[in-house]
N, C-alpha and C positions, 0 to 999 in steps of 0.2 A: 532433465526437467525443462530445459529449454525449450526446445523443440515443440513440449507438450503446453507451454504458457504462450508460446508463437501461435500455436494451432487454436490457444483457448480465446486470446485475442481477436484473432483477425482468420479462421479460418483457414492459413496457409503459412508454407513457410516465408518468413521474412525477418530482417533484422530487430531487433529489440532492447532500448534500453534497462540494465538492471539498475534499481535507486533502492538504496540501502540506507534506512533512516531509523537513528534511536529518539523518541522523544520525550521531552521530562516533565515534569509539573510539579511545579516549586523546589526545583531543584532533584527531584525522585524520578531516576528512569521509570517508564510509564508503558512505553509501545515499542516495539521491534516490529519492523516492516518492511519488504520490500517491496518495490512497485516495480510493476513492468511495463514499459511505454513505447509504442511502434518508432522505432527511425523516423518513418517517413512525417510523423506528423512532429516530429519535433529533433529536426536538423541541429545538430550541433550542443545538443543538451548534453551531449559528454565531454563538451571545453568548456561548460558551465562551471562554475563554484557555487552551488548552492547549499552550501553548510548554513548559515546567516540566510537564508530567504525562506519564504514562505513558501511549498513549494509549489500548492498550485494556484496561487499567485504567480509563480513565477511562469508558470504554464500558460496562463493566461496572459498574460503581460508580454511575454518573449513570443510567444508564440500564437496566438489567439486562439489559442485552444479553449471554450466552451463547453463546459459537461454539464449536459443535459439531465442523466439521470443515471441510476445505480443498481446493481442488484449486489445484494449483501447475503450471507450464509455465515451465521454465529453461532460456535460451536464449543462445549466448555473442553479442556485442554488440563494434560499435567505436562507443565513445564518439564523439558529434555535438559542438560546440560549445557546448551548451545542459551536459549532461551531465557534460563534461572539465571547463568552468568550475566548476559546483555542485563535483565529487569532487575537485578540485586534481589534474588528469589533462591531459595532453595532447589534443589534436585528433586520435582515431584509436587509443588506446590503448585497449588489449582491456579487455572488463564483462561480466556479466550484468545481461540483462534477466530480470525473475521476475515473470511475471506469478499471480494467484492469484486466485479465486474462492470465498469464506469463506460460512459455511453456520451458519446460529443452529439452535438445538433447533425441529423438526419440519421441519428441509431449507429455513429460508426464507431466501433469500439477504441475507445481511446486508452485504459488503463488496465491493468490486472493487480490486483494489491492481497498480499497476505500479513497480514498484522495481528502480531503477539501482543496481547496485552494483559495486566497486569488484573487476577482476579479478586484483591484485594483495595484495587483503586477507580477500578471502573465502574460505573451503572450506566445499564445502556438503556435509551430509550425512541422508541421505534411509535411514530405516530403514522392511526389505520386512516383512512377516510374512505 
């Protein structure tokens, strides 16, 4: 899968961080996600502690990394065993998957993100213009 979220990235091979994040709301895990983030645009993000940070705050902040803009793919999902565990879900009970493709100033791809979330917690909402 590497390989294939390197190439989805940045069109070639090259190193990449994996960030692996649960997130909760009001206390209720909510999202499983990881994010995939090139090396090159963010040095040393793996001697980071960002459990306690926001993270792309922290992206910003640490690194001046700027995202421009996104392309998202929302797709309804029955939670696997891996997934129901992380969200405190059943084996089979309905999610989104949202996959996303995040874009820094001059279109360079900065992020690759797939995130579980929880289909009894979420509403998503997507403005057209």
């Amino acid at each position: 899968q590497s390989l294939a979220v390197e190439a989805a990235l940045t069109g070639k091979r090259e190193h990449v961080y994996e960030v692996r994040r649960l997130q909760f709301m009001a206390g209720v895990p909510v999202t499983v996600s990881t994010s995939f983030i090139p090396a090159a645009i963010a040095p040393g993000l793996d001697k980071i502690d960002i459990e306690q940070e926001f993270f792309y705050d922290l992206l910003e902040q640490r690194f001046g990394l700027a995202f421009l803009r996104a392309e998202e793919v929302l797709e309804p999902v029955i939670a696997d065993d891996v997934v129901a565990g992380h969200l405190g879900l059943r084996t089979g009970a309905p999610a989104f998957l949202v996959e996303r493709h995040s874009f820094l100033v001059g279109d360079v791809p900065g992020e690759f993100r797939q995130a579980y979330m929880r289909g009894d917690r979420y509403r998503y909402r997507i403005e057209l213009r």
